[in-house]
N, C-alpha and C positions, 0 to 999 in steps of 0.2 A: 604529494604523498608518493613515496618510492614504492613502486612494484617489483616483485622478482618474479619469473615465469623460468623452472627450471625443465627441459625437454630432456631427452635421451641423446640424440643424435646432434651433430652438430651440424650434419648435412641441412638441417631445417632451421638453421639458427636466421641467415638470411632472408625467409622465406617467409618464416613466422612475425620476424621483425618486421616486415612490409606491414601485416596486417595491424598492427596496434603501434599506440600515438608514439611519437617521436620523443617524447618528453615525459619524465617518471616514469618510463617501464625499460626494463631490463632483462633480456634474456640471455640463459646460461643453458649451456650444455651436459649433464653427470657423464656424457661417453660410456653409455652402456650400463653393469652392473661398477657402482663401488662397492659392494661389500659380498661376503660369501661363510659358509660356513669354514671356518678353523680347522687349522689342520694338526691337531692336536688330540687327547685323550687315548682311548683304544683304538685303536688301526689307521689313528689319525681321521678319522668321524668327525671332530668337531661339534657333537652331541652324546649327550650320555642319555640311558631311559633306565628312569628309576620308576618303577611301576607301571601306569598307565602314563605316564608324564614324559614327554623330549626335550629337554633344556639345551638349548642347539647354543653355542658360541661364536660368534662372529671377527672375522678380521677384515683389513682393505683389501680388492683384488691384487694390488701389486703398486709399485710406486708412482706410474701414473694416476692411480685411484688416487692416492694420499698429496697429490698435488692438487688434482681437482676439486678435493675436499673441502683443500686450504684454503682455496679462491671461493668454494663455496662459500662457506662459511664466514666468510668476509663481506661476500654480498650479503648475506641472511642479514648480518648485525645491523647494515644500511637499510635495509628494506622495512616497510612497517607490514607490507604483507606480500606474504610467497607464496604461488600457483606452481602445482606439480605437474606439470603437464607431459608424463611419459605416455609411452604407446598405450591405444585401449584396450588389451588383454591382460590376461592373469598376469604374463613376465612384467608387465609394465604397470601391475597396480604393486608387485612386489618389489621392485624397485622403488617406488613412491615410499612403502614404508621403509623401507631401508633410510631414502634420505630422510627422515620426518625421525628417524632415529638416530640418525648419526651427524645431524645437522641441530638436532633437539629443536624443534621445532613443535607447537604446542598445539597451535590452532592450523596448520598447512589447509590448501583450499586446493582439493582434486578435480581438476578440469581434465577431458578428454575430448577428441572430435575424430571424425571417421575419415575428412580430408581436410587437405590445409588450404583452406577458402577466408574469404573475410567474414561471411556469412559464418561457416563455422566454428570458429574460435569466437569472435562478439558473442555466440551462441553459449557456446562454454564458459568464457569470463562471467555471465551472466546466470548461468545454471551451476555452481560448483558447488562441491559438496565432499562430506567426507570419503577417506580412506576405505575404499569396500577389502572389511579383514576376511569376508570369506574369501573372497579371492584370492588376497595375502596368503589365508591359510591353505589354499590351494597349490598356491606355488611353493612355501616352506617347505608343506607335505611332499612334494616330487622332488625336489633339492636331498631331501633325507633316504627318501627311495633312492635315487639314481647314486646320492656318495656311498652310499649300503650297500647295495648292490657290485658299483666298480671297486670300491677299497677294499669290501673284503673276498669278493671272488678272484679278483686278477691274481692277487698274489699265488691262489691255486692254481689259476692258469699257466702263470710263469714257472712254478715247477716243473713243469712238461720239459719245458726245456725245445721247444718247437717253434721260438721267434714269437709268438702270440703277444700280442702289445695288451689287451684288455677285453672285459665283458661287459657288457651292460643291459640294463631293464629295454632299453628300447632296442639295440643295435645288436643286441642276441637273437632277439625275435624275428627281427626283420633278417640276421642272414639265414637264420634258420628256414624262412621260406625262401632262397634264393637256393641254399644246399637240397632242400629237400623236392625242389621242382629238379634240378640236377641228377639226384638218385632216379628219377621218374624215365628222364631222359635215358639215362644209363641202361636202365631196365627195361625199357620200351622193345617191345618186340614187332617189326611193323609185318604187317597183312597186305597180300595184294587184292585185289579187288576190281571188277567192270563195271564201268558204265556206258550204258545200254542207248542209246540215239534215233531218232528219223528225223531226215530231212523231205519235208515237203515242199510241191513241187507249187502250192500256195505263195508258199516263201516265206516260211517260218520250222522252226525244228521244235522238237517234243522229247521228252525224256519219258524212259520206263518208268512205270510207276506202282508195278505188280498187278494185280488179279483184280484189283476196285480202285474207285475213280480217286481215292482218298486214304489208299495205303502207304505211298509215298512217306520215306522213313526220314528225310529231312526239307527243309525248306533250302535248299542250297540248289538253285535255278538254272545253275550250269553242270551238273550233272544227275544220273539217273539212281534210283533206287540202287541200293548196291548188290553185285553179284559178288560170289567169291567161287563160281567154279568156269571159268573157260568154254567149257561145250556147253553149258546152259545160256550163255551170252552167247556164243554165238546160234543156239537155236531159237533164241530170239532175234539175233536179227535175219533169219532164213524166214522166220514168222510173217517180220514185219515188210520184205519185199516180197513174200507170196501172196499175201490174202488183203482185202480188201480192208479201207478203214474208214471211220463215218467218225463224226463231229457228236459226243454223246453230252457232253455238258460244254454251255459256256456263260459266265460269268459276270459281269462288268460291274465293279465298285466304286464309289467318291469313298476316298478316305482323307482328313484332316490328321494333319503331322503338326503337332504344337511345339512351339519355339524353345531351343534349349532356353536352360534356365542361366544368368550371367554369372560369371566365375567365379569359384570359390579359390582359395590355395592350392587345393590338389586338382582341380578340374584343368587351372591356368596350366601348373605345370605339365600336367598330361598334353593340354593341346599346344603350348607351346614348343614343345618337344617333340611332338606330332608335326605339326606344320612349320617349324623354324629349325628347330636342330636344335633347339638348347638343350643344356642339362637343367636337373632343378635347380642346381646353386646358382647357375648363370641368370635361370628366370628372376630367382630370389632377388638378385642385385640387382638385374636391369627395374624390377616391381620397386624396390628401396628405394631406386634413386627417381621414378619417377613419381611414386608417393611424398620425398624430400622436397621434391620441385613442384607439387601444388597440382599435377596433371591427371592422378588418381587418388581410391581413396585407398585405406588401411588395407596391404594387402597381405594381411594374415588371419584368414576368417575360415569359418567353415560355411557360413550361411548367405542365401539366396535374394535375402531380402532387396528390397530395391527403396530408398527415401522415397517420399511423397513428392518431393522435389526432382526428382530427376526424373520421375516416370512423369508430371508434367512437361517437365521440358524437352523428354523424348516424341509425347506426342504433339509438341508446338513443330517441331521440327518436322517430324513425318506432315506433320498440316500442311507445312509451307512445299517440302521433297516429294514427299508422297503419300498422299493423301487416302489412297485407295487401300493402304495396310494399317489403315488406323482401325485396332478391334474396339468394340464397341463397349466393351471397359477397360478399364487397367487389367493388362498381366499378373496374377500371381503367381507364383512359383513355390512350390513344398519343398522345405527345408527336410532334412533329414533326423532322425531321433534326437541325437547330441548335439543337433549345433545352438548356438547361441545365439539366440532368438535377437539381443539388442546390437549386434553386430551386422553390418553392411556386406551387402559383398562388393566384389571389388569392380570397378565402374570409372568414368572418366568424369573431372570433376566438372567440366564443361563440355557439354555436347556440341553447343556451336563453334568453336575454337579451331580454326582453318589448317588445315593437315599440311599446308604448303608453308605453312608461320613455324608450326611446331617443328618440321622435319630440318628447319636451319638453326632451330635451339639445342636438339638434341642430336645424340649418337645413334647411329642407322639400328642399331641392334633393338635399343631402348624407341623406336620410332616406329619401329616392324611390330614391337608387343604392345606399341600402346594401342596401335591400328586394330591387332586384335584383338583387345580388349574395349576397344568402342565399338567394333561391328557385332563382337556380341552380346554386349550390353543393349545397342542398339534394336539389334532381333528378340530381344530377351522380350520386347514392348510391341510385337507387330504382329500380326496376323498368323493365324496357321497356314500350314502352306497345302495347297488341294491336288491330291493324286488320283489320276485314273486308273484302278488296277485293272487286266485282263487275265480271269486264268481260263484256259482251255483243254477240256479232255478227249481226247479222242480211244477210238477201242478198235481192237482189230481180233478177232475170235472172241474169249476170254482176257484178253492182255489190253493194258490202259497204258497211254501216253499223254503226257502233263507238261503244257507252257502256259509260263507267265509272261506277259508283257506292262510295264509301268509307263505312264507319262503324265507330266506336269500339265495343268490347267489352272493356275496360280501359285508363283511362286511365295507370296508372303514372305515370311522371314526370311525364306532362304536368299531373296534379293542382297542382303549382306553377309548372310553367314549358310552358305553350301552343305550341307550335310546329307542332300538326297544322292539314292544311286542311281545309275546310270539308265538313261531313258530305253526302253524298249517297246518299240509300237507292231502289235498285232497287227496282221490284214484281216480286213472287214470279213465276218467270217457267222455261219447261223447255224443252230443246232440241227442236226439228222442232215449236215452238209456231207457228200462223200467226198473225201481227203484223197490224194494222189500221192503215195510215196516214192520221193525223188533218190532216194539215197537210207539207207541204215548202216551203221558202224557201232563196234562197242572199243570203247579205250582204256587201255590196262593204267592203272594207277596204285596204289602204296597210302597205306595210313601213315602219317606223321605224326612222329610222337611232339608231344608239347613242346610249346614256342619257348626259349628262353626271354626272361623280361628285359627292356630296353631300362634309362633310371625312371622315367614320367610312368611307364607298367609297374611299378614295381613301388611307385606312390600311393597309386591306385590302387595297391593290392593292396598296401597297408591302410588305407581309408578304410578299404571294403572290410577288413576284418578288425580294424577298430583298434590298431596298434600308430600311439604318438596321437600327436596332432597338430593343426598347420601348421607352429610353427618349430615341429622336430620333423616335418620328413625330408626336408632335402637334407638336415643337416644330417640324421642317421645315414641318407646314404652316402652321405660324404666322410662316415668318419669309417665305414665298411672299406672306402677306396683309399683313405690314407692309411688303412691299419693294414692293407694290405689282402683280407677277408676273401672280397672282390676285386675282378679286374675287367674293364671294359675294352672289349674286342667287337669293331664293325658295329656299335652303340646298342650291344647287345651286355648284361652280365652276367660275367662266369665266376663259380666260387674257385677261389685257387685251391692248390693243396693246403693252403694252412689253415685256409676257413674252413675247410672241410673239415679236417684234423680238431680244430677247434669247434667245429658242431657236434663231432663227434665227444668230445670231451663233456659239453654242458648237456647231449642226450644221456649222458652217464650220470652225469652228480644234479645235472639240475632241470630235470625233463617240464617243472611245471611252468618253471622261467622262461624258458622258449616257447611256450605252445602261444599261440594266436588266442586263443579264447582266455586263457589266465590275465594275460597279457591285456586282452581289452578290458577283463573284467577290473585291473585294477584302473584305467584307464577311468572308468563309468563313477571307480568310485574317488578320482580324483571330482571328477563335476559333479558328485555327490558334496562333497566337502566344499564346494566352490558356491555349491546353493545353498548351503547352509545346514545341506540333511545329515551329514558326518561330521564326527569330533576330528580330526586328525591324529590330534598324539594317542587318543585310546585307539585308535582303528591302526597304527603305525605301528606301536608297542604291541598288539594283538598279532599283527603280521610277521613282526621279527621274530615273537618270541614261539611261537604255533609254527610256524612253516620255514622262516629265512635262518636262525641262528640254528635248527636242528639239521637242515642241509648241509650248513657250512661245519659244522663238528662230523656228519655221516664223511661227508668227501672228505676233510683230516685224516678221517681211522681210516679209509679204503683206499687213500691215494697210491703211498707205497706198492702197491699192489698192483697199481693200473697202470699202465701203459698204454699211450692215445695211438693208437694204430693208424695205419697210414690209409685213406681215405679210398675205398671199393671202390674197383670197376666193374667194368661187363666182363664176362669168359665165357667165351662162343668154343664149340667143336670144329675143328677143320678135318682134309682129308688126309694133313701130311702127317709125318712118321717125325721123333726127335735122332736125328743123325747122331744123337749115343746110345741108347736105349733101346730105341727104333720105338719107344710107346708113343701113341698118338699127341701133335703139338695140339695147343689151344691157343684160341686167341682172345686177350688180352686189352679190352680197351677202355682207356682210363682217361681223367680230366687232370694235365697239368699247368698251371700258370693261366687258366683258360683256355688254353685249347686242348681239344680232343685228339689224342694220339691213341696206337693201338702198337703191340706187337705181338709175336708168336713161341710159344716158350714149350719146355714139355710139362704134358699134363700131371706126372708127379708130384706132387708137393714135396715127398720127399726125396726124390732123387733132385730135385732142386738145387737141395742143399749143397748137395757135391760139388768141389770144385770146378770139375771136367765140364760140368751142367751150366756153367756159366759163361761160357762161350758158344753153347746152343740155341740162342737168342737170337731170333730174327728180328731187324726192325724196318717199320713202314719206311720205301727210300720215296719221295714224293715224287721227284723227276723222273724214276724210272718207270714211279707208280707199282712198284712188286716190294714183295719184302727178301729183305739182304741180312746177312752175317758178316760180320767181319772175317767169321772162321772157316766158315763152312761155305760163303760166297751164296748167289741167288740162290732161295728157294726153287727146289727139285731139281739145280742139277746135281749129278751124284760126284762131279770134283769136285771138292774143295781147292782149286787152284784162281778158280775166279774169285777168290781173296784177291788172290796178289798183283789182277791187273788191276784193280781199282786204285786212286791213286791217295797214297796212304806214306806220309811222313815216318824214317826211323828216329828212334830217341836218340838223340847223338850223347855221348858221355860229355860230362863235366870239363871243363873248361877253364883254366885258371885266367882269370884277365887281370889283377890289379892286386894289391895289400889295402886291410882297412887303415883308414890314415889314423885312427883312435887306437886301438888294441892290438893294430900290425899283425894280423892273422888273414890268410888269404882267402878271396871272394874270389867265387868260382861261376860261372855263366852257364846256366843249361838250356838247354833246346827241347823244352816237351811236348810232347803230341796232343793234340786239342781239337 
């Protein structure tokens, strides 16, 4: 009897073929999606909605789809029966119907498994079953959003005439929080601020911590209560070398730190990113290729689960390695609202499998993330880890002084996977002790405004608010940095001017598209529709015709009209004068290309405009670190002659060199200044 087993990838065609018999079974490859919605009808949609109803039309992706087709379809005819065996998520159950549709296939037999084991596919061949159409209709449903969305919005974008490639339901949202922590940046205004210190002559230091033992305004252990005036910091510390200080509370706690829980797609990313340097698309691929090769399992999940099978054979291992962090059940770990209870997370498929075997099969990159994803899988099954905390108050008049000290008293998890901070051991010390102060200082410091996100931050930010899911977030940030949107600078992102320009354009016409909460919400009712609790096409048709087709007619009638303004900066007051007006300059500082530049103009808007006005522009010179004119030469001195020592190319005139050989009109050479 002929078997067929159609996969997705062909990375696992080898791999899979190991595990089943040599003889009557056949595996093929689809390479991805063959089929896709039509680019045909209205705005080229590929569906039309005639009432509550979407009758979506289908073509092949492209000519290599219609090749693979033809070999499919060739195998079907031999075969007496075909196993679909795509990835186990939604994109991979909507793929299965595709081919079971264009393959015409009656009775198809849907297998799935979470790693590529022999155990788990015998497991699969043995338990298959139909096509799950919720899920089908889960993925249709997002297919018709997401072509809705970029076919008929771009075209308005591209009107602007501002280079903008495209908009979309996910990749909106998400620059919209990269521009919008940017504004923050921009607008930040920072505060200086003291913090207030004693060193004791014990041999430990203490931080201010106001008027009671427990007013202390943050838990941040390396500095004090914050001051914001100078002479009150420092009559604090006149306080704290004049008068006497006594031991008024102390402390000492066991606290138990329970083992992270083992990796989801967003979490991998994030730590992978953190402790290796990758991006997410790099994790993505290196996670692909070692899910292909049998070494992990599925790794695009949202959920924490762990098989019944691996958490035994995590703890036969610790039996044999270490015996002392065997907790005395199984690990569970809380999954989060949305995720998907029947999905794995991601884990090594063999815990005993020698790091010194694997590291000569694989590439160093793919060998560093398997490591980390065995040692936290590893930790995910072991002990909590036991912390001694110290806190100690001390009081000197009215006025309170607060140290923590922390140390380890079993490591448990942390033996593979680190995540405690750093040790601090108090000296032995007793309440109504009198204290010796050795030294007091207070140190001037600065609020900072918000962190720009690295791409693994800015995963995590879309997890956190529920925008995508695992398996659009690297690619949305990937398509922010090929559209140009974003730019990464120092593995930090910055919006350039066009994404800005382009935030600004959809805060205009399409404010509900970019918020984070809209955005999840439709997100929630994709896995409504996946469980079976939503219609799709009435829920789809309700959303076009209520909220998506009356936006896109509003921005039609009010485009003409708009113009996307070029993306705000900061404008600070200086002390200087504009050397044509003499009215006070302002300074100017904006985000281009990603980086942050400033310069100094006069504060007029309308004297601006003027000719004259635009050679009164100061710009930041970096090496000199002061701001320069071309015209007018360094700020504040009063010649304009230190123009002309700077060293500054003239435009030479035109230059005849040669006749075209075509048209015999002559080509002229210029020399311009740049």
């Amino acid at each position: 009897m002929n078997k067929l087993v159609i996969i997705e990838s062909t990375g696992k065609l080898k791999k899979i073929s190991e595990f089943l018999p040599a003889e009557g079974w056949t595996v093929m490859a689809s390479k991805g999606h063959v089929r896709q919605l039509a680019h045909d009808g209205e705005d080229n949609l590929g569906f039309d909605i005639v009432g509550n109803r979407v009758n979506c039309r289908y073509q092949l992706t492209d000519s290599k789809a219609k090749r693979t087709v033809a070999e499919l379809k060739k195998a079907v005819r031999a075969a007496e029966i075909v196993y679909l065996a795509t990835d186990p998520d939604r994109e991979g159950e909507t793929i299965s119907w595709h081919l079971a549709q264009i393959l015409n296939l009656h009775n198809p037999r849907r297998i799935s498994f979470n790693e590529i084991s022999q155990k788990a596919i015998s497991s699969a061949v043995a338990n298959y079953r139909d096509i799950d159409m919720n899920l089908v209709e889960a993925g249709l449903a997002r297919a018709c959003f997401d072509k809705c969305v970029g076919y008929k919005g771009s075209p308005l974008l591209w009107a602007q005439n501002i280079g903008a490639k495209s908009m979309g339901r996910v990749q909106s949202a998400v620059l919209h929080l990269v521009c919008e922590l940017e504004r923050e940046i921009i607008n930040f205004k920072p505060v200086d601020y003291f913090s207030v210190f004693v060193d004791y002559a014990e041999g430990f230091r203490a931080f201010y911590c106001g008027g009671s033992a427990t007013e202390k305004e943050n838990d941040n252990s390396s500095e004090s209560k914050r001051i914001f005036q100078q002479d009150e910091a420092a009559n604090l510390v006149r306080l704290a070398t004049s008068t006497q200080h006594s031991l008024v509370n102390l402390e000492r706690t066991k606290v138990a730190k329970k083992p992270p829980p083992p990796f989801t797609t967003s979490t991998l990313q994030q730590t992978a990113g953190a402790k290796l340097g990758f991006s997410p698309e790099r994790t993505m691929q290196l996670a692909q290729t070692l899910y292909e090769q049998g070494y992990i399992t599925y790794m695009r999940t949202d959920s924490v689960n762990l098989s019944d099978d691996f958490c035994t054979a995590a703890r036969n291992w610790l039996t044999t390695k270490d015996p002392n962090n065997i907790p005395d059940k199984v690990t569970k770990h809380r999954n989060t609202k949305n995720a998907q209870e029947g999905h794995e997370a991601i884990r090594p498929t063999n815990i005993e499998l020698p790091s010194s075997r694997l590291k000569t099969l694989i590439e160093a990159d793919a060998f560093n993330l398997y490591v980390l994803i065995w040692k936290r899988s590893l930790a995910s099954q072991c002990r909590s880890a036991v912390l001694n905390k110290t806190t100690v108050v001390s009081k000197c008049q009215e006025t309170f002084w607060q140290a923590k000290g922390q140390t380890v008293s079993f490591l448990g998890y942390a033996r593979y996977w680190h995540d405690l901070s750093a040790e601090l051991e108090l000296p032995d010390l007793a309440e109504g002790q009198i204290l010796n102060p050795d030294n007091a200082q207070f140190e001037k410091k600065r609020t900072n405004p918000p962190s720009r996100l690295s791409e693994p931050q800015l995963v995590a930010l879309m997890e956190k608010k529920g925008i995508g899911r695992p398996s659009t977030y690297s690619a949305s940030v990937a398509t922010l940095k090929i559209r140009q949107y974003v730019r990464l600078s120092k593995k930090k992102l910055f919006p350039t001017e066009l994404g800005m320009r382009v935030n600004i354009f959809l805060q205009k016409f399409f404010p509900e598209l970019i918020d984070a909460g809209y955005t999840s919400l439709m997100e929630s009712d994709l896995d409504k529709v996946a469980s079976g609790e939503l219609n799709w096409q009435k829920h789809f048709a309700n959303w076009y015709h209520t909220y998506f087709a009356p936006a896109i007619a509003r921005a039609r009638q009010q485009l003409p009209n708009f113009t996307a303004p070029k993306a705000q900066g900061k404008i600070s007051a200086t002390k200087y004068f504009c050397p044509v007006c003499q009215k006070p300059l302002e300074e100017y500082t904006y985000t281009k290309e990603g980086k942050n530049k400033s310069l100094l103009r006069c504060s007029d808007p309308e004297a601006r405009k003027q000719p004259n006005h635009k050679q009164a522009v100061y710009f930041f010179s970096t090496k000199a670190n002061k701001f320069w004119s071309p015209k007018f030469g360094e700020l504040g001195s009063n010649s304009s002659s230190n123009a002309k020592s700077l060293p500054t190319k003239p435009i030479k005139k035109a230059r005849i060199v040669k006749k075209c050989d075509r048209t015999n009109t002559k080509i002229a050479k210029i020399r311009r200044k740049k």
